[in-house]
ZAMARGU-4260 file (C-alpha; in steps of 0.2 Angstrom, whole numbers, plus 5000, padded with zeros to 4 digits):
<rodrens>
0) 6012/3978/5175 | 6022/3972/5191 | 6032/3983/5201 | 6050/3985/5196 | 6054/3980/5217
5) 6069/3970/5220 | 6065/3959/5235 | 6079/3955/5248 | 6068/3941/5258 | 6064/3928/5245
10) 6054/3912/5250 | 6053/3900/5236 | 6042/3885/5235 | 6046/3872/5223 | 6035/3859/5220
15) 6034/3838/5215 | 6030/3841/5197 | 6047/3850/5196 | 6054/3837/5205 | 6047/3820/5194
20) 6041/3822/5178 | 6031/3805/5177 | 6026/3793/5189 | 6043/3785/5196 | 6056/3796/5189
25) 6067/3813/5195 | 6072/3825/5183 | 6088/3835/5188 | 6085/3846/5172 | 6073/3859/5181
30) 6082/3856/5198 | 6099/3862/5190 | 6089/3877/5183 | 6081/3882/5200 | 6096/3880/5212
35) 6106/3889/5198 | 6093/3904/5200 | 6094/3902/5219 | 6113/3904/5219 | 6113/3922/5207
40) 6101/3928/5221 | 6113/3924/5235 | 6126/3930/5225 | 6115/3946/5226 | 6115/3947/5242
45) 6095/3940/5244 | 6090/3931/5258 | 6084/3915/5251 | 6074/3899/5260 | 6066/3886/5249
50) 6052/3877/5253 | 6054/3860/5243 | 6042/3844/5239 | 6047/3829/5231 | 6052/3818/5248
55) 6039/3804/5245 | 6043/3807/5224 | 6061/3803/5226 | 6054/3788/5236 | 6043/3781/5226
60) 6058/3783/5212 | 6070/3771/5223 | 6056/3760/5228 | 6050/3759/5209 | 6032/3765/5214
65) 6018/3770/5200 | 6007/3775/5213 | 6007/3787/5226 | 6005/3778/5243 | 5989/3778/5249
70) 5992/3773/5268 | 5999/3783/5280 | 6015/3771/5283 | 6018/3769/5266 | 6018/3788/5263
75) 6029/3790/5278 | 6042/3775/5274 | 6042/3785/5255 | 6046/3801/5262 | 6060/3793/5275
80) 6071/3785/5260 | 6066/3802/5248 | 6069/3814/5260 | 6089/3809/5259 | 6090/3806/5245
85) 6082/3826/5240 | 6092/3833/5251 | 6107/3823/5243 | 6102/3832/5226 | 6100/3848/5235
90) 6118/3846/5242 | 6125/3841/5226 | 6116/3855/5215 | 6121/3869/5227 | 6140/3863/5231
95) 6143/3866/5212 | 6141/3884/5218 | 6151/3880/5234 | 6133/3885/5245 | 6128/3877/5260
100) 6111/3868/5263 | 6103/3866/5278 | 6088/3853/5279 | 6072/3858/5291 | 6058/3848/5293
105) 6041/3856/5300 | 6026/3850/5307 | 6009/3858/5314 | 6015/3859/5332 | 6031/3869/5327
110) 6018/3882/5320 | 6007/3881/5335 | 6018/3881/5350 | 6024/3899/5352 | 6042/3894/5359
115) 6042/3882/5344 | 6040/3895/5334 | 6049/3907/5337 | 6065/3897/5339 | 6061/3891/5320
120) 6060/3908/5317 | 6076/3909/5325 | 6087/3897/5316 | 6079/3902/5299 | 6085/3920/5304
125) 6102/3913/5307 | 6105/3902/5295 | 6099/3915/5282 | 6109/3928/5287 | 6126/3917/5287
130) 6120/3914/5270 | 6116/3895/5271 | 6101/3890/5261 | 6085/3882/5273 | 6077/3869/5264
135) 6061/3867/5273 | 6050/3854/5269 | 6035/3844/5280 | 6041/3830/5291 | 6031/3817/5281
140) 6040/3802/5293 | 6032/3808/5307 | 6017/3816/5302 | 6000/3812/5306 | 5983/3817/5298
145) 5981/3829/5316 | 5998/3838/5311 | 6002/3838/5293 | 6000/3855/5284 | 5992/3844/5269
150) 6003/3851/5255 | 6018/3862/5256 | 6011/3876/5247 | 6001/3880/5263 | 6017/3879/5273
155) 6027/3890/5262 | 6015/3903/5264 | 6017/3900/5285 | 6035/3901/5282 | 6035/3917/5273
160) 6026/3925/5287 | 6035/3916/5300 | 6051/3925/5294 | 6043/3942/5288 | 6046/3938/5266
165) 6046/3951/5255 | 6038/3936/5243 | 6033/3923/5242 | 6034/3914/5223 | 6027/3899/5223
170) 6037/3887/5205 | 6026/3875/5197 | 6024/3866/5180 | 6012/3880/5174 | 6013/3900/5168
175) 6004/3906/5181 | 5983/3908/5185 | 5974/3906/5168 | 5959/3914/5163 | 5947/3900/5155
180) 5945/3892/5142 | 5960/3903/5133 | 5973/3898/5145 | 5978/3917/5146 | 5989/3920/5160
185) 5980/3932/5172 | 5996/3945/5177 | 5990/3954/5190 | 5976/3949/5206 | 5971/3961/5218
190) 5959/3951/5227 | 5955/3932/5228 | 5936/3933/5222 | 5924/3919/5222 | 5927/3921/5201
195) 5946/3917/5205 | 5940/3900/5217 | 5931/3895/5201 | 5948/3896/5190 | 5956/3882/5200
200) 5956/3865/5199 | 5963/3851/5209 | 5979/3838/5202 | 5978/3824/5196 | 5996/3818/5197
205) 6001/3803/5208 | 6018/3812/5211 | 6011/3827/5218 | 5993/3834/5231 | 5985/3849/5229
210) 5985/3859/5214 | 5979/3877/5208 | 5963/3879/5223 | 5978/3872/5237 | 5992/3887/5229
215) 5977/3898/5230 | 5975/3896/5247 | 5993/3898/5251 | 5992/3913/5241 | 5977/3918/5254
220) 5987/3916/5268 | 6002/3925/5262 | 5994/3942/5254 | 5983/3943/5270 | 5998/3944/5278
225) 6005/3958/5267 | 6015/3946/5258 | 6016/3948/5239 | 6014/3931/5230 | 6018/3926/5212
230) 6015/3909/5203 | 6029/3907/5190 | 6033/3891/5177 | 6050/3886/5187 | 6053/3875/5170
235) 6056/3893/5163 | 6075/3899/5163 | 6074/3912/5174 | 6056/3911/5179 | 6063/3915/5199
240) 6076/3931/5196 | 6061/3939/5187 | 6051/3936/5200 | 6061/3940/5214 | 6068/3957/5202
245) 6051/3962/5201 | 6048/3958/5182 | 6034/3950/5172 | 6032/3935/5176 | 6019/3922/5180
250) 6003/3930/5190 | 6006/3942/5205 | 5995/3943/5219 | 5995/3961/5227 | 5994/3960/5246
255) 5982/3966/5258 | 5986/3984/5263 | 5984/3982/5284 | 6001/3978/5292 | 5999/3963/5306
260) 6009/3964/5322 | 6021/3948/5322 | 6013/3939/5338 | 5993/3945/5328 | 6001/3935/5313
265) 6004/3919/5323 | 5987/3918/5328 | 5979/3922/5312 | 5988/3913/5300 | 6001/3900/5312
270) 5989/3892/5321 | 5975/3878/5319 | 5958/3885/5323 | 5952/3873/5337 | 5934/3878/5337
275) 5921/3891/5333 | 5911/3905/5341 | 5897/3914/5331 | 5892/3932/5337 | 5877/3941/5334
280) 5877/3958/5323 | 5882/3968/5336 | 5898/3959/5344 | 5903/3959/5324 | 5903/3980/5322
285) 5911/3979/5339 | 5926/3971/5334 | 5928/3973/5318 | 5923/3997/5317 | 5924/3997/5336
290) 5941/3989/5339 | 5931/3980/5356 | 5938/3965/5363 | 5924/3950/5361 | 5910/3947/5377
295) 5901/3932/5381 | 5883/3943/5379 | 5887/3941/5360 | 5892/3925/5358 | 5876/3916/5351
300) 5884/3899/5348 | 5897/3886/5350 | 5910/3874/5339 | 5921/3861/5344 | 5930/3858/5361
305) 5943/3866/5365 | 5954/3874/5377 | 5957/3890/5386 | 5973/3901/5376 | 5966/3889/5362
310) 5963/3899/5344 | 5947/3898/5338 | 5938/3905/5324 | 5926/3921/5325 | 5910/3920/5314
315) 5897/3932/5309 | 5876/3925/5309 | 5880/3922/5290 | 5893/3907/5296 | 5909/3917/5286
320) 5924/3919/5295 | 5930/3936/5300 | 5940/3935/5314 | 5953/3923/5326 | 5957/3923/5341
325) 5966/3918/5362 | 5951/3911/5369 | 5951/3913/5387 | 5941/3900/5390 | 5935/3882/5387
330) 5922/3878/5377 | 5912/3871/5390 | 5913/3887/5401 | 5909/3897/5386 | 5893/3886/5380
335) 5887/3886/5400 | 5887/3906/5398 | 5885/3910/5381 | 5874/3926/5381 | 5877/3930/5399
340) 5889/3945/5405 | 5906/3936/5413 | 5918/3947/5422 | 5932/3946/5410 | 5934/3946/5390
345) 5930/3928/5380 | 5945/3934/5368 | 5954/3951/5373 | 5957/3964/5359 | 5976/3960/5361
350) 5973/3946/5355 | 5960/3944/5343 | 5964/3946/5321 | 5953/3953/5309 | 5955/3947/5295
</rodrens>
């Protein structure tokens, strides 16, 4: 049974098989539903922003497309012509309740830059408590494969910790996580286990990318935060207010018990890795019983090329990651004395996650 919590700070994520039905057409039917759900939450007082797909859908409908583009121009001239006409649904749908939308468009680099992100945060923060609904989605017309999130149900899982959610529900066109091959809705996971990896599948929709393994990651991402998550039907009547109520709904994923600091959860979850450093067994017990900051005498190996202040990823001799953090330096200082004993920390304790 889920807890019978009211949440106040409600991230929604809505996704493209909500949005079209079948290849080429938009269906207001489950929209109308959705934005009528958002609208009792704000009339409850609830903080609400929606993370929303369905730019290059809406495209491909007024282009007449069967196919999802498959070239980046063609993706980004889809999402250019969609992306007005969602918001144009948006703003119809939500002035029939006289609320105001506000439209938001992300990319990698607002995550990663810490001005950026903490003036998205900002205007989030603003715009919710004047109770104007964000609708946030990827900026797919400027995009490139080195700053696109990949799928929206990642970045609604970063938006949910960027603004602190009580929840993160994430709408789709199925019940919930299914336990095979009886389709039983799984209610409640405390943990994503390699037998819950196994339960997702990938889509096959032209309208839509990712899938169940793409929300289980999101999910990942937003309960290692200490962010409850639930995947809910959003064709379902009021699939959203029992969810954000509290009420059976869908599958709830607990979140992990330890409480990240705000600028800890930037790096850990707002940020790219740029590389890797793998530590021997003893640097590992260091950071992770000790609470020590990381040294070059433990660092056995190095990943990538990056930069000093860079994030990188931490991992043990079984190549698992279990930490992130600041490097302070480049990669080629850090390879040239990997092992040795420098003067000042490789990643401070400040600024090094756990995770």
């Amino acid at each position: 049974m889920q807890s019978k919590k009211s949440f106040s700070r409600v991230v929604i994520k809505v996704g493209s098989s909500l949005i079209s039905s079948k290849c080429g057409s938009i269906t207001l039917e489950y929209l109308k539903n959705i934005t009528a759900q958002i609208a009792r939450l704000l009339d409850e007082s609830k903080e609400v922003i929606l993370v929303s797909s369905g730019a290059v859908a809406c495209g491909m409908s007024v282009l007449r497309l069967n196919k999802r583009p498959k070239d980046m121009a063609g993706l980004q001239a889809s999402a250019s012509i969609g992306q007005n006409e969602l918001m144009a649904l948006y703003r119809k749908l939500m002035g029939a309740d006289k609320r105001i939308c506000a439209q938001v468009l992300l990319t990698w680099e607002d995550f990663e830059d810490r001005a950026r992100y903490l003036n998205v945060r900002h205007t989030l923060l603003y715009l919710i408590k004047n109770k104007i609904l964000p609708i946030i989605n990827e900026n797919d017309t400027v995009s490139t494969d080195e700053i696109r999130f990949g799928d929206n149900d990642k970045l609604s899982a970063l938006v949910a910790n960027l603004v602190s959610a009580d929840i993160l529900i994430i709408l789709s066109d199925v019940d919930g996580l299914y336990r095979l091959p009886k389709k039983e809705v799984i209610r409640v996971v405390s943990e994503i286990t390699p037998e819950i990896n196994r339960l997702c599948c990938s889509t096959d929709k032209e309208t839509c990318v990712g899938g169940m393994s793409a929300k289980i990651a999101a999910v990942q991402i937003a309960t290692g935060a200490g962010i409850p998550c639930v995947i809910a039907n959003g064709r379902d009547k009021d699939s959203l207010l029992k969810a954000a109520s509290g009420n059976d709904v869908g599958t709830l994923f607990l979140p992990k018990n330890s409480l990240i600091k705000a600028k800890k959860g930037w790096i850990a979850y707002g940020v790219r890795a740029k590389g890797a450093l793998i530590v021997d067994d003893g640097a590992k017990n260091a950071l992770i019983n000790c609470n020590k900051s990381l040294l070059a005498v433990g660092v056995s190996a190095v990943k990538g090329n990056f930069k000093k202040n860079d994030t990188v990823s931490v991992l043990g001799t079984d190549m698992s990651e279990f930490a992130r953090g600041k490097v302070n330096f480049s990669s080629k200082e850090l390879d040239a004395n990997k092992g040795s004993r420098l003067a000042r920390e490789v990643i401070h304790k400040d600024n090094l996650v756990i995770l």
